[in-house]
C-alpha positions as CSV (number, residue, x, y, z in Angstrom):
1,X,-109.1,21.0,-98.0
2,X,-106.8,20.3,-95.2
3,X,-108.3,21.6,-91.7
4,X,-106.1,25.2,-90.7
5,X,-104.1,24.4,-87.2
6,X,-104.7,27.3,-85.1
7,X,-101.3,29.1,-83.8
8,X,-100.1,28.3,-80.4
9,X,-101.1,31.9,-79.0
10,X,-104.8,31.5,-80.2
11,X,-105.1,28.2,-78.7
12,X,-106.3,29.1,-75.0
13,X,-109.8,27.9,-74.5
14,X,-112.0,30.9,-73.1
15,X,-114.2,28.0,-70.7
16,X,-112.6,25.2,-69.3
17,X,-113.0,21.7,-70.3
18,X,-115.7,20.1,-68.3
19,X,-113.1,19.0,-66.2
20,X,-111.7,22.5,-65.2
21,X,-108.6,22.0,-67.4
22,X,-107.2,24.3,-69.8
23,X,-106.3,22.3,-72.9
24,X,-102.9,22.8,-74.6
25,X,-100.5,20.4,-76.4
26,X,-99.1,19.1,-73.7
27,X,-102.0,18.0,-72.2
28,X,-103.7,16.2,-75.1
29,X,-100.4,14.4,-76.0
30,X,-100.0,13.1,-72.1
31,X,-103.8,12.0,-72.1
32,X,-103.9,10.7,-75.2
33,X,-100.8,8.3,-73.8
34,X,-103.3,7.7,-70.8
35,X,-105.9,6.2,-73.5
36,X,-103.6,4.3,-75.3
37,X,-102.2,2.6,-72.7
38,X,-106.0,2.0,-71.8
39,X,-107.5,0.9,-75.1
40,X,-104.2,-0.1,-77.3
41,X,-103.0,1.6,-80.3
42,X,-105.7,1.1,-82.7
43,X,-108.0,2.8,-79.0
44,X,-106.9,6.2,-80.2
45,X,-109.4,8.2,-81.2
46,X,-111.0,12.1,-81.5
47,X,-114.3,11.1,-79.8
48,X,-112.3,8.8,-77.2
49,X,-109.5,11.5,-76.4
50,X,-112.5,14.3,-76.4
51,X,-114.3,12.0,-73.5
52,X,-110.5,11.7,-71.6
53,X,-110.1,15.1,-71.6
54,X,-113.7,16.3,-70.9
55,X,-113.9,18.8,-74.6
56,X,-115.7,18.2,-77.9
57,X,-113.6,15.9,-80.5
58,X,-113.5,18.9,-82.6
59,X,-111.5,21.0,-79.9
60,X,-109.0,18.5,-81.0
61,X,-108.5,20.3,-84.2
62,X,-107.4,23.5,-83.2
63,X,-104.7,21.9,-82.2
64,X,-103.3,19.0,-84.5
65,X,-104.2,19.0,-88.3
66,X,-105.2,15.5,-87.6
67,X,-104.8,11.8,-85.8
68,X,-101.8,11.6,-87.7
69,X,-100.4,14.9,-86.4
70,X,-101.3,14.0,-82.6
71,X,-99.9,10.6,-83.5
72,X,-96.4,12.5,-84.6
73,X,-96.3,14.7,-81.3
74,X,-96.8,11.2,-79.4
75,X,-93.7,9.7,-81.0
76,X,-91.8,13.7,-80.5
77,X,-92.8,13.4,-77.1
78,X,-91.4,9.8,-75.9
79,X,-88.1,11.1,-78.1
80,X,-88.3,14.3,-75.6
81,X,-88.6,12.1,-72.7
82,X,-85.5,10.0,-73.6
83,X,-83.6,13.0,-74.3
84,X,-84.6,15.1,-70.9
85,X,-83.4,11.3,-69.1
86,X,-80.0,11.4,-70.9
87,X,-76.6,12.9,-69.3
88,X,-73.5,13.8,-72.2
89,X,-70.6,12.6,-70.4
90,X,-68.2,13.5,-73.6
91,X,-67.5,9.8,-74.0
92,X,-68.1,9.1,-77.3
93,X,-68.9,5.3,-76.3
94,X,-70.5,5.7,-73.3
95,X,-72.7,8.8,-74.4
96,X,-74.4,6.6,-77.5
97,X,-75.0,4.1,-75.1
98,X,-76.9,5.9,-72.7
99,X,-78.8,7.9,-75.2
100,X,-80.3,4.4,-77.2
101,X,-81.1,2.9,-74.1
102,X,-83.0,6.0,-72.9
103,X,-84.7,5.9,-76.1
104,X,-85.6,2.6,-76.0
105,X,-86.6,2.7,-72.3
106,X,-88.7,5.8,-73.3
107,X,-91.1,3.6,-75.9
108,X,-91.0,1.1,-73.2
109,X,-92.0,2.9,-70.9
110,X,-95.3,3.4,-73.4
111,X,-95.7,0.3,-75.5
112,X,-99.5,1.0,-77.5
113,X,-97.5,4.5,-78.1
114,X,-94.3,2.7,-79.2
115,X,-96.3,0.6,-81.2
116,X,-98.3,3.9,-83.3
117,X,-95.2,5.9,-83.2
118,X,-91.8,4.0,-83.5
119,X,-92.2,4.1,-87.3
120,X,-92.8,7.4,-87.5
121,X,-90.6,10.3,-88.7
122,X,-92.0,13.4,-86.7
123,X,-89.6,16.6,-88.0
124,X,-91.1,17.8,-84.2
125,X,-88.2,19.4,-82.5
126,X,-87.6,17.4,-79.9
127,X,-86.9,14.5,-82.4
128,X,-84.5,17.2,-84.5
129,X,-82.7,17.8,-80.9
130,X,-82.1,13.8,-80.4
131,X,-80.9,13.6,-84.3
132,X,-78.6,16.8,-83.8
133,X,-77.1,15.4,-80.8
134,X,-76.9,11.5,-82.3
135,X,-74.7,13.2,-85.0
136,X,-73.2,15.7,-83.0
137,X,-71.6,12.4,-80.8
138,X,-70.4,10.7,-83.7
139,X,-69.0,13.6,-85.8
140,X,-67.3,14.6,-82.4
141,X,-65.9,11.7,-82.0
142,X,-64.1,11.9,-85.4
143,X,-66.1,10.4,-87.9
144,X,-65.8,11.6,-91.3
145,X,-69.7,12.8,-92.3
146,X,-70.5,9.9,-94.6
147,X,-69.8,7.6,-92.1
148,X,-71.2,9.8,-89.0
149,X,-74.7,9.8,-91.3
150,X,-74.7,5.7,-92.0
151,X,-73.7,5.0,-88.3
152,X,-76.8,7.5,-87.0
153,X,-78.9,5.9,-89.7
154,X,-78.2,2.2,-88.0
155,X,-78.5,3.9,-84.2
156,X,-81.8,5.5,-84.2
157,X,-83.1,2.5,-86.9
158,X,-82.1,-0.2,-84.1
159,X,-83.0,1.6,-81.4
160,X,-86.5,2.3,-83.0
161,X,-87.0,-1.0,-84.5
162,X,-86.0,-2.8,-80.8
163,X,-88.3,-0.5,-79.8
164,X,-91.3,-1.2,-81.7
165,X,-90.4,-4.9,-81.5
166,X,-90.1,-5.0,-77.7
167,X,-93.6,-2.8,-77.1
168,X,-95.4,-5.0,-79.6
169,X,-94.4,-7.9,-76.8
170,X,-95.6,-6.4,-73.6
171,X,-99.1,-4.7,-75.7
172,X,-99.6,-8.4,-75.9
173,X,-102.3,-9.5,-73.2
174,X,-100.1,-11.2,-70.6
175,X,-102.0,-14.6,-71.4
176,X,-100.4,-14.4,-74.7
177,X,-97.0,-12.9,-74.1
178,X,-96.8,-15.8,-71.6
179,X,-97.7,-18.5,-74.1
180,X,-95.1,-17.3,-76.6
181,X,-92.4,-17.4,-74.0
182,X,-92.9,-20.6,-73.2
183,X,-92.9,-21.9,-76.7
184,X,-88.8,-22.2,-76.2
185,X,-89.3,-25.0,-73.5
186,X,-92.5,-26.7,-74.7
187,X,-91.8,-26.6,-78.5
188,X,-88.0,-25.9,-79.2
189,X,-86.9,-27.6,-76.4
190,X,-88.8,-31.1,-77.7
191,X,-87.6,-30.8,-81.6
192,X,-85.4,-34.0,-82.1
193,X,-81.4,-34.1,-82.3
194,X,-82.0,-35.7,-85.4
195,X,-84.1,-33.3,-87.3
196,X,-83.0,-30.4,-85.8
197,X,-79.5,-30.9,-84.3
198,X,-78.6,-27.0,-84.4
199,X,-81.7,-26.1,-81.9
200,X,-81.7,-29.1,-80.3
201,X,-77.9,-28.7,-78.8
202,X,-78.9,-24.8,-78.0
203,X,-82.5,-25.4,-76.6
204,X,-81.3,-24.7,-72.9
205,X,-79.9,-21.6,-73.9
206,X,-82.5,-20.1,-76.5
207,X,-85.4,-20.6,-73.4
208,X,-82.8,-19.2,-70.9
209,X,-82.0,-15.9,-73.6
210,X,-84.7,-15.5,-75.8
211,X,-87.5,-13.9,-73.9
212,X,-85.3,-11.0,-73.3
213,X,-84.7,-8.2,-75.5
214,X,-81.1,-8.6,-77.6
215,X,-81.4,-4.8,-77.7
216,X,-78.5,-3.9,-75.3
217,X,-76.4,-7.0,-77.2
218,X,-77.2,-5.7,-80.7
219,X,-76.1,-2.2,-79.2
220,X,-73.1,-3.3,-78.3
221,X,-72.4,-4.3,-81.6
222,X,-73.0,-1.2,-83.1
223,X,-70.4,0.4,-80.9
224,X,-68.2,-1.9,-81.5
225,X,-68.6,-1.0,-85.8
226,X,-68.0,2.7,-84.0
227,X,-64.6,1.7,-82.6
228,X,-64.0,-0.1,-85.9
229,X,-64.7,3.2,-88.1
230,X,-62.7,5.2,-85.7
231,X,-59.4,2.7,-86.2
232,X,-59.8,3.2,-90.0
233,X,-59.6,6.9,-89.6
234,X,-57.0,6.5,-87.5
235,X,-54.8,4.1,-89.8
């Protein structure tokens, strides 16, 4: 049987942690970004975030159902923090623009998080609020609903996936990260014309571009599909 969450209201510890800290959601979800970033995403767990935050692992329980539920209000979280970064200017370009790249920047920002949470759907509200206002952009900007919905779909999938893809580099020990980085120059860059004539006329470029994210490029080109839609609609 499934542990009972207890309600917000009924939360509020009596004692203090040993640390002097009142526990609440908040405060489990920001340390438990402290241990990840400390012991990597597979670091998390009760007895570890029960040390961090001075309580028994069980205290834990009265306030996620699980690892898996803490895990979902990590991943609601960094979607919060994106969305509290992010400015509506009313341009439907510019707006969609801002908003993935605050997204992104946000898992970033916490890559052993990214890494546990990028796949996740949370149905937390702060994820609901950056959905409603994904959609709310692109139906504003004229897009009939089916549309809208397959254009959101490919938005918060790339900005997710770029995400996750871009945190699994930099949770890589910097010995490691460094080493694939070079592998453009000191493997790409040798492979012969003759075998290989595609990468070998490209090498100087692929080492110049491809340690950096293609996030903003591939973002690009989903606005660009935007303005495409909009022209059919328009026709």
């Amino acid at each position: 049987m499934a542990k009972q969450v207890v309600p917000e209201a009924a939360r509020q510890r009596r004692r203090r942690t040993h640390g002097g800290t009142v526990l609440s959601e908040e405060i489990i979800v920001r340390t438990a970004l402290r241990v990840l970033r400390e012991h990597g995403s597979t670091g998390l767990t009760a007895r570890r975030l029960g040390a961090a935050l001075g309580a028994d692992p069980s205290t834990l329980y009265r306030y996620f159902a699980g690892m898996d539920d803490l895990a979902r209000a990590i991943g609601d979280e960094l979607m919060g923090r994106a969305l509290d970064s992010w400015t509506s200017t009313g341009d439907w370009r510019a707006d969609p623009r801002a908003l993935g790249r605050a997204i992104h920047a946000s898992y970033l920002a916490h890559p052993q998080a990214a890494v546990l949470t990028a796949s996740r759907v949370t149905g937390r509200p702060r994820e609901i609020a950056v959905d409603e206002t994904i959609l709310g952009i692109l139906r504003g900007a004229g897009l009939p609903d089916p549309v809208a919905v397959g254009v959101y779909h490919a938005f918060i999938d790339q900005s997710l996936a770029f995400a996750a893809l871009d945190a699994g580099s930099l949770a890589l020990a910097d010995e490691a990260r460094t080493r694939d980085e070079e592998m453009w120059r000191s493997t790409y860059a040798r492979l012969p014309a003759e075998s290989h004539p595609n990468i070998a006329a490209t090498a100087h470029l692929l080492a110049r571009r491809m340690p950096h994210s293609a996030f903003p490029a591939a973002l690009e080109m989903l606005l660009e599909h935007i303005d495409v839609q909009l022209s059919r609609v328009g026709a």
